[in-house]
Structures are given as structure tokens and as C-alpha cells.
N, CA, C, O and CB atoms as a CASP TS submission, in Angstrom:
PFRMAT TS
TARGET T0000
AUTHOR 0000-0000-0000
METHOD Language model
MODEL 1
PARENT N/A
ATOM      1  N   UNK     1     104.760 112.062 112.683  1.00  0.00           N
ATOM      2  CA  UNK     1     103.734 112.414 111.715  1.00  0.00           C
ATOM      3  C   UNK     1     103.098 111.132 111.188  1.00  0.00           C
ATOM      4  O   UNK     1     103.802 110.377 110.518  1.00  0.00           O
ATOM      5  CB  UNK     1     104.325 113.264 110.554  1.00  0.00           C
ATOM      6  N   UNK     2     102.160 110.906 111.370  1.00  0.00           N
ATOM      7  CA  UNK     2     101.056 109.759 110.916  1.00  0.00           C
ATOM      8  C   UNK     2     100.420 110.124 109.831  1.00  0.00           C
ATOM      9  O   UNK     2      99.471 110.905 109.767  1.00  0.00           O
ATOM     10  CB  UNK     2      99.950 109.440 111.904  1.00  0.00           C
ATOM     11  N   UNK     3     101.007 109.487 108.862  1.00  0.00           N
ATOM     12  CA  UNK     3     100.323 110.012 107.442  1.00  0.00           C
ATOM     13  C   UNK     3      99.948 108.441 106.539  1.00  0.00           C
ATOM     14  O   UNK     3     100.715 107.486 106.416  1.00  0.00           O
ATOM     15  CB  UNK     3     101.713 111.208 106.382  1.00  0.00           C
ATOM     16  N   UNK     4      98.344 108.588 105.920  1.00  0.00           N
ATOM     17  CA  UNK     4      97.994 107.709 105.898  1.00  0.00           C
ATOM     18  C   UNK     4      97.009 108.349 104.287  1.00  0.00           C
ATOM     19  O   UNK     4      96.862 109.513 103.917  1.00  0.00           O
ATOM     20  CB  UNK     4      97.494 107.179 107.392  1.00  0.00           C
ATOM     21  N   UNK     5      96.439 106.915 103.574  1.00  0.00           N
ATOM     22  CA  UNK     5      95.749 107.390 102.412  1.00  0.00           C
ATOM     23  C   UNK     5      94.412 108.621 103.093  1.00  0.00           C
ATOM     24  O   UNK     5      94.191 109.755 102.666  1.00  0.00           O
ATOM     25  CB  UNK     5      95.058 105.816 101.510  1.00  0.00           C
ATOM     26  N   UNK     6      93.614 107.799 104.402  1.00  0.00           N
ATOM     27  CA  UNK     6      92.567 108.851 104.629  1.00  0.00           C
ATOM     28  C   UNK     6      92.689 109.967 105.081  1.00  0.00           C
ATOM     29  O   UNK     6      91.928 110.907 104.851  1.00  0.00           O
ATOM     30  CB  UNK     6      91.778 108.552 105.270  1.00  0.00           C
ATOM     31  N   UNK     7      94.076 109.993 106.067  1.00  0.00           N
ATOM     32  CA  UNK     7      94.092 111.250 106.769  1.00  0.00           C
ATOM     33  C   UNK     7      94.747 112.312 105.371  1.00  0.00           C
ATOM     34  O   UNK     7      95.298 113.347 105.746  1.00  0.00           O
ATOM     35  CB  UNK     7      95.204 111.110 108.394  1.00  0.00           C
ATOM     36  N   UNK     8      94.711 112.162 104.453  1.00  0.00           N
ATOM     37  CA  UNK     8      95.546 112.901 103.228  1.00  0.00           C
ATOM     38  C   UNK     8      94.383 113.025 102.155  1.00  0.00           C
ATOM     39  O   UNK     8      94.442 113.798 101.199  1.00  0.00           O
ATOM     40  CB  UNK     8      97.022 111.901 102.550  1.00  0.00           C
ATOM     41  N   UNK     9      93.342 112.196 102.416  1.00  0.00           N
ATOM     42  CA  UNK     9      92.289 112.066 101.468  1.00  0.00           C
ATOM     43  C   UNK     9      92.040 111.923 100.198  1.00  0.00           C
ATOM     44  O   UNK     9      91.197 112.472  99.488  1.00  0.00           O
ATOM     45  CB  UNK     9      91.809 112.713 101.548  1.00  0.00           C
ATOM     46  N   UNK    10      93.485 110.504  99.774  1.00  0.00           N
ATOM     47  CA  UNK    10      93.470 110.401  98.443  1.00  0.00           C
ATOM     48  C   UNK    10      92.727 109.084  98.469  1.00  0.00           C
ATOM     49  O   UNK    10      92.704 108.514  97.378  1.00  0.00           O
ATOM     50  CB  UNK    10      94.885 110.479  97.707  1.00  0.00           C
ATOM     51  N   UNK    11      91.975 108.333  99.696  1.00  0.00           N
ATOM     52  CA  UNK    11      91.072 107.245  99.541  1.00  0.00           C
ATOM     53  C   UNK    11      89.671 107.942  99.135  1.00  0.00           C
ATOM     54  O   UNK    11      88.616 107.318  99.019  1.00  0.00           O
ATOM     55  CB  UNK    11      90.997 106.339 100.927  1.00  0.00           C
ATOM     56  N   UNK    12      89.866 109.685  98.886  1.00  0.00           N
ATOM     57  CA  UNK    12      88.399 109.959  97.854  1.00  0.00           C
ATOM     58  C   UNK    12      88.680 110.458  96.737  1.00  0.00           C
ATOM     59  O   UNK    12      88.097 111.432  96.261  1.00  0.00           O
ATOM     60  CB  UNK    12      87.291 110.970  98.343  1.00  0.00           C
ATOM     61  N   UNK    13      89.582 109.856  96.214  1.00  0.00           N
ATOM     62  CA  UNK    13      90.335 110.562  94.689  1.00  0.00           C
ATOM     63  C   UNK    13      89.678 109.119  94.141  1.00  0.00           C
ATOM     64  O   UNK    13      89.467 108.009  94.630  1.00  0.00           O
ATOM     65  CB  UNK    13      92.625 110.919  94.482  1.00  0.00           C
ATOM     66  N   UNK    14      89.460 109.836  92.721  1.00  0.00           N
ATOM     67  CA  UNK    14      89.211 108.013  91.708  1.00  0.00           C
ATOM     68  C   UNK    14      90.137 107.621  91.157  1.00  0.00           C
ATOM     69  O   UNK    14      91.190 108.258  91.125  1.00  0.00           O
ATOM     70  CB  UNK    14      88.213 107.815  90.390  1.00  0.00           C
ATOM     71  N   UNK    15      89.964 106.445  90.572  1.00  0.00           N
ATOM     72  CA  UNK    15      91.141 105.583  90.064  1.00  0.00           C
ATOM     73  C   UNK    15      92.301 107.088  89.537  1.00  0.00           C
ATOM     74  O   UNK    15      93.033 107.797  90.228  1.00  0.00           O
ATOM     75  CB  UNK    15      90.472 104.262  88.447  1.00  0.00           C
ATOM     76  N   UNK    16      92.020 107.095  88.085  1.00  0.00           N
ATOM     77  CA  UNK    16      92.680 108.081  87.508  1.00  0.00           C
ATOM     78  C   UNK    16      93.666 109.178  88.566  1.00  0.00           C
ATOM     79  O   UNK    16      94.880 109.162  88.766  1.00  0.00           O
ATOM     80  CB  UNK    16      91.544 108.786  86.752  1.00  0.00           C
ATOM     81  N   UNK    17      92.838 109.885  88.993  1.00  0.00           N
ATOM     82  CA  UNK    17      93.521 110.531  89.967  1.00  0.00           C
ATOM     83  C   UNK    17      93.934 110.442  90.786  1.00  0.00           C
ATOM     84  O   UNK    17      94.527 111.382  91.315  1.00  0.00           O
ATOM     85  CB  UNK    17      93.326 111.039  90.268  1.00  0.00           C
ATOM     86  N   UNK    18      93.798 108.846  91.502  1.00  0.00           N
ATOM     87  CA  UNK    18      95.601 107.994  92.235  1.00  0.00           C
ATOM     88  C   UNK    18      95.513 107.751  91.148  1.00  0.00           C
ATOM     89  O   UNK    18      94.392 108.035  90.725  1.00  0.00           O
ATOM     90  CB  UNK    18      96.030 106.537  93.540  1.00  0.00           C
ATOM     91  N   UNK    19      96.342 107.228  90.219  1.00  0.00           N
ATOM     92  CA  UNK    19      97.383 106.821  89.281  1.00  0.00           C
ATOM     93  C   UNK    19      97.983 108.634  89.086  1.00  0.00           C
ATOM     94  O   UNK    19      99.203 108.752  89.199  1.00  0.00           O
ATOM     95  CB  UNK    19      96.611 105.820  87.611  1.00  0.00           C
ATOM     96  N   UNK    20      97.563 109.328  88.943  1.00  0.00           N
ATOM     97  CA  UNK    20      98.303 110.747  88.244  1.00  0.00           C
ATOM     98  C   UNK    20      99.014 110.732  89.851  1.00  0.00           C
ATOM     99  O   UNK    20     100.230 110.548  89.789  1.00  0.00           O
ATOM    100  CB  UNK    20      97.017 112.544  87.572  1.00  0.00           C
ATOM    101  N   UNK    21      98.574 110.862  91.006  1.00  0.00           N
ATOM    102  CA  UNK    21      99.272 111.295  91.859  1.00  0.00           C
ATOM    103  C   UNK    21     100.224 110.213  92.301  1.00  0.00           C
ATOM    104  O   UNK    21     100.776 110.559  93.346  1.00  0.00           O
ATOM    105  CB  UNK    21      98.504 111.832  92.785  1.00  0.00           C
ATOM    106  N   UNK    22     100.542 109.246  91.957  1.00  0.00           N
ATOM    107  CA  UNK    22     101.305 107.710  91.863  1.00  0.00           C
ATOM    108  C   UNK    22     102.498 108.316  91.168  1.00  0.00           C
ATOM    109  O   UNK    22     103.646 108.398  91.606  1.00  0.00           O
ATOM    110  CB  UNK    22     100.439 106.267  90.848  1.00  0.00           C
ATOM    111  N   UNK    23     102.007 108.740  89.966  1.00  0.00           N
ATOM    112  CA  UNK    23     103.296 109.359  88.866  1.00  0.00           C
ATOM    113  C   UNK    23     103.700 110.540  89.345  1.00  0.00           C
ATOM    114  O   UNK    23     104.874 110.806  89.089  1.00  0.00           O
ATOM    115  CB  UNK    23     102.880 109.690  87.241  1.00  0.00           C
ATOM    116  N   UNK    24     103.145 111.269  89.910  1.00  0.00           N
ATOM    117  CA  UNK    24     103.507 112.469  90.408  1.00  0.00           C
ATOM    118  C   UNK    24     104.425 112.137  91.790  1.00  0.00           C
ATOM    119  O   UNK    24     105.331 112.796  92.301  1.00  0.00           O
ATOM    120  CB  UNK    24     102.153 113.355  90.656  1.00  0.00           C
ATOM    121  N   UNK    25     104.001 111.229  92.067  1.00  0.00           N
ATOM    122  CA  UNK    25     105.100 111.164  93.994  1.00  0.00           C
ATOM    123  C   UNK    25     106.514 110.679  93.178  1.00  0.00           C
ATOM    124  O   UNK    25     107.658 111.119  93.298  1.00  0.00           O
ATOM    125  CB  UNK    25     104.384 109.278  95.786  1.00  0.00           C
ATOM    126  N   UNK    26     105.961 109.549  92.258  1.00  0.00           N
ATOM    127  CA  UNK    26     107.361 108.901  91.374  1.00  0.00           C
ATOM    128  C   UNK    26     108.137 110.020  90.864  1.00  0.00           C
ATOM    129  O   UNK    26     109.314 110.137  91.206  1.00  0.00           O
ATOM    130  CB  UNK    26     106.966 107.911  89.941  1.00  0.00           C
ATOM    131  N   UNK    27     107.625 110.796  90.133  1.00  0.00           N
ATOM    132  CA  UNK    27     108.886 111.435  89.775  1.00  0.00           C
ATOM    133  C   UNK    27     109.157 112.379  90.495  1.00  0.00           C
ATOM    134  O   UNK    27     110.122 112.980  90.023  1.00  0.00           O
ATOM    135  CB  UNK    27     108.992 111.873  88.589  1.00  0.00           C
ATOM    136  N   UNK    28     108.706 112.929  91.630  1.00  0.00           N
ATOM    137  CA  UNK    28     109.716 113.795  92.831  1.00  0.00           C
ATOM    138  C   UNK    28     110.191 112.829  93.534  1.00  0.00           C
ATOM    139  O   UNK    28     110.975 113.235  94.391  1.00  0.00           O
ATOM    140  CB  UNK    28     109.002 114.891  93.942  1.00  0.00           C
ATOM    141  N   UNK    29     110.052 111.829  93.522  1.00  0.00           N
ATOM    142  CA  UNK    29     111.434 110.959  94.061  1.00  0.00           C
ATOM    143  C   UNK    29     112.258 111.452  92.990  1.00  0.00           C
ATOM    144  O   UNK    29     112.884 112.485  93.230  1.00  0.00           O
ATOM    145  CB  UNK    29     111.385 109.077  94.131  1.00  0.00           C
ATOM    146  N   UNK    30     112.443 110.681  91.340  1.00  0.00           N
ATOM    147  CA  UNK    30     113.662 110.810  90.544  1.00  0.00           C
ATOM    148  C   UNK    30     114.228 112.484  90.996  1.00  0.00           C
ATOM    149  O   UNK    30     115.456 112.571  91.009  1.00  0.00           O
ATOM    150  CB  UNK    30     113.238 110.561  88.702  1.00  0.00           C
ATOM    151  N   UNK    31     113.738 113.319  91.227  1.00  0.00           N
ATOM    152  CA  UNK    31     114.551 114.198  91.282  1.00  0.00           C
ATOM    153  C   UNK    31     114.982 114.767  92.115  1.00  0.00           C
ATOM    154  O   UNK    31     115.338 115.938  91.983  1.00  0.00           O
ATOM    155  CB  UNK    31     114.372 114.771  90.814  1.00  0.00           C
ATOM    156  N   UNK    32     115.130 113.737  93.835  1.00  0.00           N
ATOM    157  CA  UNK    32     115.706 113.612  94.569  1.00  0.00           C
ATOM    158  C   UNK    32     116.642 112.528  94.530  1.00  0.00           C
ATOM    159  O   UNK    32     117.540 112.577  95.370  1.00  0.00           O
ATOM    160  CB  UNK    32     115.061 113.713  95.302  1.00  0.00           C
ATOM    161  N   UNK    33     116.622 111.381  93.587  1.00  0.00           N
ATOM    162  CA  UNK    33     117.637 110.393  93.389  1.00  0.00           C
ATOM    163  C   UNK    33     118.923 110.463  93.613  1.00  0.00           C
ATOM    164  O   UNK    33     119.554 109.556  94.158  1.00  0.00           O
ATOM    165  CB  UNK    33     117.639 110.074  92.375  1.00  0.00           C
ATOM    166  N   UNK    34     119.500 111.711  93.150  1.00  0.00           N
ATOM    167  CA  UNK    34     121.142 111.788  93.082  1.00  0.00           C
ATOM    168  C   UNK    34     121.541 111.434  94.460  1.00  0.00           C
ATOM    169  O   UNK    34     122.424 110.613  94.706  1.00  0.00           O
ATOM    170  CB  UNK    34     121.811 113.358  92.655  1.00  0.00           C
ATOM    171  N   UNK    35     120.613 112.317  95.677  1.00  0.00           N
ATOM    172  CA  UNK    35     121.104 112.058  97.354  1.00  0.00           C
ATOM    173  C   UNK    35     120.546 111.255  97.659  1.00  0.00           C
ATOM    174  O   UNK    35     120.345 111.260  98.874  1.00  0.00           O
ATOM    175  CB  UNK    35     120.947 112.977  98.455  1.00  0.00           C
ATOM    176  N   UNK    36     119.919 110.054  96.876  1.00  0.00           N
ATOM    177  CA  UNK    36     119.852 108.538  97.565  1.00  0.00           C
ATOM    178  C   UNK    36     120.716 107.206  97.358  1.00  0.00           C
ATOM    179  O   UNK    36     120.883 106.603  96.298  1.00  0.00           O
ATOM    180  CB  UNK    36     118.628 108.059  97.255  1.00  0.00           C
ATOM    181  N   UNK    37     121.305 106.841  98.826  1.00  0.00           N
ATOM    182  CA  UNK    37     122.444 105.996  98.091  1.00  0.00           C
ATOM    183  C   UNK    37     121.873 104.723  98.492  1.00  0.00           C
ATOM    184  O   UNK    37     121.494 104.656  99.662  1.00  0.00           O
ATOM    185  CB  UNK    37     124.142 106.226  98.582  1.00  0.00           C
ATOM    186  N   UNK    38     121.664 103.146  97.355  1.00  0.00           N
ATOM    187  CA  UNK    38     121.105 102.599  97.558  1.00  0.00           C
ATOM    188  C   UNK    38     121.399 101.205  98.448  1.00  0.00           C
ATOM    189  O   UNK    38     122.445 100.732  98.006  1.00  0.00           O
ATOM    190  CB  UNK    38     120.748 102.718  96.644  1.00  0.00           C
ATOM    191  N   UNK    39     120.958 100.499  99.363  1.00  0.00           N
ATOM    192  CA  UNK    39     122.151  99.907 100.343  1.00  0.00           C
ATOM    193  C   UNK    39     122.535  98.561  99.392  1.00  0.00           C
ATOM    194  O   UNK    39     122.221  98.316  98.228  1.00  0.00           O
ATOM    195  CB  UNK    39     121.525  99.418 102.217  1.00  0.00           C
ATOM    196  N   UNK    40     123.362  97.771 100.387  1.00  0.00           N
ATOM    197  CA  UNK    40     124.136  96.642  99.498  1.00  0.00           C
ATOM    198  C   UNK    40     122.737  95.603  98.853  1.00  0.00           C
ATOM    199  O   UNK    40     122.886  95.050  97.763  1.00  0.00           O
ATOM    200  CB  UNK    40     125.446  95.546 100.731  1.00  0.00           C
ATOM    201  N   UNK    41     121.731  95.470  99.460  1.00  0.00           N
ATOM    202  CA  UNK    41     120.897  94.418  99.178  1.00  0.00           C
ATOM    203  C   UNK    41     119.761  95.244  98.153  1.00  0.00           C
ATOM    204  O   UNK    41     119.193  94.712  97.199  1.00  0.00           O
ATOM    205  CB  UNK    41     120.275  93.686 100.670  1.00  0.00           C
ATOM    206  N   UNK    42     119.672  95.940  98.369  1.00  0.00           N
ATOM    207  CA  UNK    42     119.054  96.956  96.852  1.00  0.00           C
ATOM    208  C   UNK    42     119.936  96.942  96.017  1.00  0.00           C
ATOM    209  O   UNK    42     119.510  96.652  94.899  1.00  0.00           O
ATOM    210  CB  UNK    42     118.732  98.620  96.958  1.00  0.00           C
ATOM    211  N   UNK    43     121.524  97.228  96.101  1.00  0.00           N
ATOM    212  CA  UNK    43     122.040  96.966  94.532  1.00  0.00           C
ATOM    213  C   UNK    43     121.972  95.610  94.262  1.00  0.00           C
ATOM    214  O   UNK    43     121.429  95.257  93.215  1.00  0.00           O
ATOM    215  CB  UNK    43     123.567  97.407  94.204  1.00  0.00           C
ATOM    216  N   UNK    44     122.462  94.728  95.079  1.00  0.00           N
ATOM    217  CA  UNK    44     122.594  93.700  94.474  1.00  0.00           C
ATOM    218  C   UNK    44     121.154  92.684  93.825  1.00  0.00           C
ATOM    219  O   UNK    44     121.101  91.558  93.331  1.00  0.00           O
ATOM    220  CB  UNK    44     123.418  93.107  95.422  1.00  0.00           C
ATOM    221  N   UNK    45     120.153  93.691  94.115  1.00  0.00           N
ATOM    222  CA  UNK    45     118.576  93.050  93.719  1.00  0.00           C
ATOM    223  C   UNK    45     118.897  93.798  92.193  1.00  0.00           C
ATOM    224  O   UNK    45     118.697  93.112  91.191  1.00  0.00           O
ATOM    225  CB  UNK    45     116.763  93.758  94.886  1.00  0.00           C
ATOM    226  N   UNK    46     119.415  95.264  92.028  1.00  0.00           N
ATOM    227  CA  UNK    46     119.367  96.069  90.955  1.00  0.00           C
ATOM    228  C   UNK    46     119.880  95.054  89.770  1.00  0.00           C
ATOM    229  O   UNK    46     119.274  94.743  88.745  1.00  0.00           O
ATOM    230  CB  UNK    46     120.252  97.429  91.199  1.00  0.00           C
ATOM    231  N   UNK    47     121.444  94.545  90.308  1.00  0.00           N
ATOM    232  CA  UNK    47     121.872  93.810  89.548  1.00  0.00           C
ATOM    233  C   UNK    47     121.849  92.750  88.898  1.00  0.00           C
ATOM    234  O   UNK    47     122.537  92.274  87.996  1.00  0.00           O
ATOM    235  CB  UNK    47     122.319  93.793  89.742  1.00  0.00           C
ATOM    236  N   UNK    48     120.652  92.323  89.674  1.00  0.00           N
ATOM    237  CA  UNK    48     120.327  90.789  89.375  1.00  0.00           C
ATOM    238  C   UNK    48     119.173  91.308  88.161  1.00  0.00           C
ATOM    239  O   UNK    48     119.214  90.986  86.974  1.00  0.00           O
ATOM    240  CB  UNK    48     119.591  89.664  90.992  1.00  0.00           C
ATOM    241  N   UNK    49     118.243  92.114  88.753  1.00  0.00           N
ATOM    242  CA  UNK    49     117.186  92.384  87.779  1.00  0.00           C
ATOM    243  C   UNK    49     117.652  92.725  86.306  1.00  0.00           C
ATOM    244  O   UNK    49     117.106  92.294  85.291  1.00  0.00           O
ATOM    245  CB  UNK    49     116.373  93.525  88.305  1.00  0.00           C
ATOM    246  N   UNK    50     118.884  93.672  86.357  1.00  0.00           N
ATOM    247  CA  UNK    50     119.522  94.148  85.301  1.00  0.00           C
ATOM    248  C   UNK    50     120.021  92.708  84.454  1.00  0.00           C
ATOM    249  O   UNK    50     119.463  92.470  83.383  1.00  0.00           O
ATOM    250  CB  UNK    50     120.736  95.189  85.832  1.00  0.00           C
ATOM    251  N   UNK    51     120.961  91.873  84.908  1.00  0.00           N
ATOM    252  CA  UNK    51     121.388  90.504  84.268  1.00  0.00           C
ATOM    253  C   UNK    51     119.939  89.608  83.903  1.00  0.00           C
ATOM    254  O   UNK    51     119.821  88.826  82.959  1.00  0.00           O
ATOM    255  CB  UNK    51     122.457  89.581  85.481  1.00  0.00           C
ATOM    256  N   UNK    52     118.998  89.914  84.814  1.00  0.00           N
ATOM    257  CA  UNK    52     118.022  88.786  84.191  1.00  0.00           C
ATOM    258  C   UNK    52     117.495  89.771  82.581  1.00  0.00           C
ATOM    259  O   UNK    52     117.150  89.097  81.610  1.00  0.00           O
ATOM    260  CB  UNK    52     116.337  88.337  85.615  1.00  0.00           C
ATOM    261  N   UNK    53     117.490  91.103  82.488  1.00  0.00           N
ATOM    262  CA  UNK    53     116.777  91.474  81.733  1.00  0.00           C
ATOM    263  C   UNK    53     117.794  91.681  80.147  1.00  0.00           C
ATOM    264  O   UNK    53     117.358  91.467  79.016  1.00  0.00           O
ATOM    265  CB  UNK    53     116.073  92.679  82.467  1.00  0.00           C
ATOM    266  N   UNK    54     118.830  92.022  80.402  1.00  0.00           N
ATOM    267  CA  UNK    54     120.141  91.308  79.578  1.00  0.00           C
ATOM    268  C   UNK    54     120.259  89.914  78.909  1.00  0.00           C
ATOM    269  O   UNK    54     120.890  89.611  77.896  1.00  0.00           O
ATOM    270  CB  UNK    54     121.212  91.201  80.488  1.00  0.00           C
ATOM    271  N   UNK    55     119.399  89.038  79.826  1.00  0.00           N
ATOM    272  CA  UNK    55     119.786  87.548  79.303  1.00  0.00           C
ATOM    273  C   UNK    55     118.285  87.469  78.705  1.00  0.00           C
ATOM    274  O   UNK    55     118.236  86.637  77.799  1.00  0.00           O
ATOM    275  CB  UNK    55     120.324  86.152  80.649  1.00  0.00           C
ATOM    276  N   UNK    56     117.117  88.068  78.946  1.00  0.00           N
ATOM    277  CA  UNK    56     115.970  88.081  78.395  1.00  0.00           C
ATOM    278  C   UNK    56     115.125  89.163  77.880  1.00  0.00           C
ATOM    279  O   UNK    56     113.932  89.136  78.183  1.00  0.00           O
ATOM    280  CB  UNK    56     115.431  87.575  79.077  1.00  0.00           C
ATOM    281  N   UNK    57     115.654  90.277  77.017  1.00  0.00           N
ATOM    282  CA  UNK    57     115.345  91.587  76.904  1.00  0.00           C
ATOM    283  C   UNK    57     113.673  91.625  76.802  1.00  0.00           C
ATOM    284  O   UNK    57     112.946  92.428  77.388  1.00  0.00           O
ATOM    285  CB  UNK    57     116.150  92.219  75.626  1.00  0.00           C
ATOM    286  N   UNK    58     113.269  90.589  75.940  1.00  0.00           N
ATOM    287  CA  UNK    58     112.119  90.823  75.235  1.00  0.00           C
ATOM    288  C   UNK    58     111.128  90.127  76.446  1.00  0.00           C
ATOM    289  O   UNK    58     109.948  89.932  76.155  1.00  0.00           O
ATOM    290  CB  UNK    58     112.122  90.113  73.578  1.00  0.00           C
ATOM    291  N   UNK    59     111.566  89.797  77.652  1.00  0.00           N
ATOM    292  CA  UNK    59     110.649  89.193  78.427  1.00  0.00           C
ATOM    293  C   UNK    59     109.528  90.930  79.441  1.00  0.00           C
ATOM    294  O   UNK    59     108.385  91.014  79.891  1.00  0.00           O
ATOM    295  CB  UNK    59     111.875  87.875  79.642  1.00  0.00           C
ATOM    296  N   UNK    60     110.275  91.563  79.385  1.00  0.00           N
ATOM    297  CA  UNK    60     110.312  93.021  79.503  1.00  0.00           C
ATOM    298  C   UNK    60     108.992  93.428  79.162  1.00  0.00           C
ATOM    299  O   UNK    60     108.539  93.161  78.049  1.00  0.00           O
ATOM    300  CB  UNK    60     111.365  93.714  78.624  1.00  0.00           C
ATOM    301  N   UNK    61     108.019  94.344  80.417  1.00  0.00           N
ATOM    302  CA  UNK    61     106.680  94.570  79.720  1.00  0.00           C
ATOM    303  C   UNK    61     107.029  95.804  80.061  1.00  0.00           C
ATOM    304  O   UNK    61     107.448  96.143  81.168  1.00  0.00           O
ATOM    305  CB  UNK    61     105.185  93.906  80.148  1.00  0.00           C
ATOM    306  N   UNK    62     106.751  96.962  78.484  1.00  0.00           N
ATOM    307  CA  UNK    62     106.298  98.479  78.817  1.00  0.00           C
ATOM    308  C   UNK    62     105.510  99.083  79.654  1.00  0.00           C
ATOM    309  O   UNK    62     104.392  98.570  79.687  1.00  0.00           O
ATOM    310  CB  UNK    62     105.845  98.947  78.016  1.00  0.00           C
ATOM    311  N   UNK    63     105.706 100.269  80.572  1.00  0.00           N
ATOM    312  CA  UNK    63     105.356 100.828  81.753  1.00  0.00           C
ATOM    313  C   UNK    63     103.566 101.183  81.030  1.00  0.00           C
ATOM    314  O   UNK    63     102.424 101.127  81.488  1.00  0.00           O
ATOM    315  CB  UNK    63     106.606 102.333  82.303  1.00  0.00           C
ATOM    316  N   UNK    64     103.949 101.407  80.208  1.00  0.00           N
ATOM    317  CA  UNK    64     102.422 101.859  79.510  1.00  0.00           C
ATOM    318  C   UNK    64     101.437 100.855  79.171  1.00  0.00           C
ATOM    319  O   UNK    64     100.233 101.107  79.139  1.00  0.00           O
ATOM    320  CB  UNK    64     102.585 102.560  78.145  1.00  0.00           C
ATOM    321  N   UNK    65     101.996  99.581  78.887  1.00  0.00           N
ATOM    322  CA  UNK    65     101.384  98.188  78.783  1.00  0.00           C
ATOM    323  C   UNK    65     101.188  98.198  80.301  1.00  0.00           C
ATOM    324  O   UNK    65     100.060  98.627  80.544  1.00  0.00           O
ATOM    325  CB  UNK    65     102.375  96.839  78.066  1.00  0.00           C
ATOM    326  N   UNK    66     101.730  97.948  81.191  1.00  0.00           N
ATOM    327  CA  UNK    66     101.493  97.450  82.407  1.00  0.00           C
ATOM    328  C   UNK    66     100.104  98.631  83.325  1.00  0.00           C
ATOM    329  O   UNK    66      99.275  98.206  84.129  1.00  0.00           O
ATOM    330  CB  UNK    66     103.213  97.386  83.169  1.00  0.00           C
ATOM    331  N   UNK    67     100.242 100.053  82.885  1.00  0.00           N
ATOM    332  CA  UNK    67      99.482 100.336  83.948  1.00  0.00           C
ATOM    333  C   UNK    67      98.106 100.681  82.931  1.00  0.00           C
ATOM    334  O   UNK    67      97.060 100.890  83.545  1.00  0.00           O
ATOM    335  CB  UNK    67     100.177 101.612  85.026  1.00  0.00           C
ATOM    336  N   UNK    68      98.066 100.735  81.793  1.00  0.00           N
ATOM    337  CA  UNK    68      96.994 100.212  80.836  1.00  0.00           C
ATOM    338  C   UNK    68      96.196  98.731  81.176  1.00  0.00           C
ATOM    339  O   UNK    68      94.970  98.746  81.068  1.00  0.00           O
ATOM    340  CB  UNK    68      97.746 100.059  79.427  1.00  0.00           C
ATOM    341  N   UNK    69      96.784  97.610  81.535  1.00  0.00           N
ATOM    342  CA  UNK    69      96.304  96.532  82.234  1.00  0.00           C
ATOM    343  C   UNK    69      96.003  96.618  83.083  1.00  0.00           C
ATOM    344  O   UNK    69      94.876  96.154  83.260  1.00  0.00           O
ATOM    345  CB  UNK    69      96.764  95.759  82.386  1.00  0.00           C
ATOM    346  N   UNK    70      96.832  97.377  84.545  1.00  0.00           N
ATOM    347  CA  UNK    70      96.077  97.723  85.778  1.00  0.00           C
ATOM    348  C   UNK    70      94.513  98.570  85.591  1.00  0.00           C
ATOM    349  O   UNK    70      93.448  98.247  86.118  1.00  0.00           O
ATOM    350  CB  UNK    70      97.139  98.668  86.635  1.00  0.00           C
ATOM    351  N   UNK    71      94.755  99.645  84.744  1.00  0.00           N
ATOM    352  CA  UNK    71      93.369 100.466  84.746  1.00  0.00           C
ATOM    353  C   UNK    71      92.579  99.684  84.160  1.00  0.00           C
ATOM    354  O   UNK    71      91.406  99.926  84.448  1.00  0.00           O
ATOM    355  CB  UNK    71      93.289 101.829  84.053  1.00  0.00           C
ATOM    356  N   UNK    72      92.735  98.762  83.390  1.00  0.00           N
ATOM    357  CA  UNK    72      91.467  97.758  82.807  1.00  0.00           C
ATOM    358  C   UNK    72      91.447  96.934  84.150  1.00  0.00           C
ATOM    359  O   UNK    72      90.352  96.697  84.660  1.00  0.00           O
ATOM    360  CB  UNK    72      91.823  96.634  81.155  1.00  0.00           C
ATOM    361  N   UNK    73      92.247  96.626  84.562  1.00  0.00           N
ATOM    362  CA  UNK    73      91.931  95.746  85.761  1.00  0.00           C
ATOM    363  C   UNK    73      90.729  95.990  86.816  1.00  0.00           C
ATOM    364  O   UNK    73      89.940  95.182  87.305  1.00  0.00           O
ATOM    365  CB  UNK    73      93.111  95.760  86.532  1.00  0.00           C
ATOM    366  N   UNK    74      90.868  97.397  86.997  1.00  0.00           N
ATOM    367  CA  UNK    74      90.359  98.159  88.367  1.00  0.00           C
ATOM    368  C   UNK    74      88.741  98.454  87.868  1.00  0.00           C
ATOM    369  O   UNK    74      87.712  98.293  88.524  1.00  0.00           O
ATOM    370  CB  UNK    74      91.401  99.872  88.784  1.00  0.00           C
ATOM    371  N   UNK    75      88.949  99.077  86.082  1.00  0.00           N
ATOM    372  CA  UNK    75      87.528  99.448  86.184  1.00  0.00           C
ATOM    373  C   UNK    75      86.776  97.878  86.109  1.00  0.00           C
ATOM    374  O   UNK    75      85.558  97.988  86.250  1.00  0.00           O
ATOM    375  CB  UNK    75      87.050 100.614  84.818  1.00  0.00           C
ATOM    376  N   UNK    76      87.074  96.950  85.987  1.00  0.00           N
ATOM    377  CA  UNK    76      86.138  95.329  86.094  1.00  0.00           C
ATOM    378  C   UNK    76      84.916  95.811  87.208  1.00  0.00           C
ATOM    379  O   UNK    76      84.055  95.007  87.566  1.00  0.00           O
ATOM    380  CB  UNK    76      87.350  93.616  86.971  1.00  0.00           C
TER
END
């Protein structure tokens, strides 16, 4: 199966509506998560990210800060 942005035709969706369908693929992953097991070099990236963010909490940007900057980004 060859599946691609055009053959699916979300390269004629606008910004907004990829980002909703972005959040929408994201969270039907989370709720397939439980039957994904993640391999040794994904945890050990998990873990590192986790200790860096432990040793620097406040370096940490909110999901809502970040894609608030992307959408200002895009409409430029």
C-alpha cells in the first residue's frame, strides 16, 4: 500500500486542518500505545530525554507554546 500526503489528499487541506488531523493521527496512536513495545535505542533516547528534563525542568517548552509558534510560523 503506497500511501502518501497526495494520494490521501491532505496536501489540499489548509494549515489548520493538517494540524487537527496531526492531533488526530497522535492520539490514535496513544490509544494503541499499551501494544507498542519500545526497542532498546528508543528507551534509552526516552531516558536520556527524561534525565535531561529532570536536571533542567524549566528548559521545557509547552505543546501549546510550540505549535502556536509553528502556526505563526507558517502563516508568514
Amino acid at each position: 500500500m503506497n500511501v502518501s500526503i497526495q494520494s490521501l489528499g491532505i496536501d489540499r487541506l489548509g494549515i489548520d486542518e493538517r494540524l487537527e488531523l496531526v492531533e488526530e493521527i497522535l492520539a490514535s496512536l496513544a490509544d494503541d500505545a499499551q501494544a507498542y513495545t519500545p526497542t532498546v535505542a528508543q528507551k534509552s533516547e526516552l531516558d536520556q530525554r527524561l534525565a535531561s528534563y529532570e536536571q533542567n525542568p524549566g528548559d521545557i517548552v509547552p505543546l501549546h507554546e510550540v505549535m502556536a509558534s509553528v502556526a505563526n510560523r507558517l502563516k508568514l
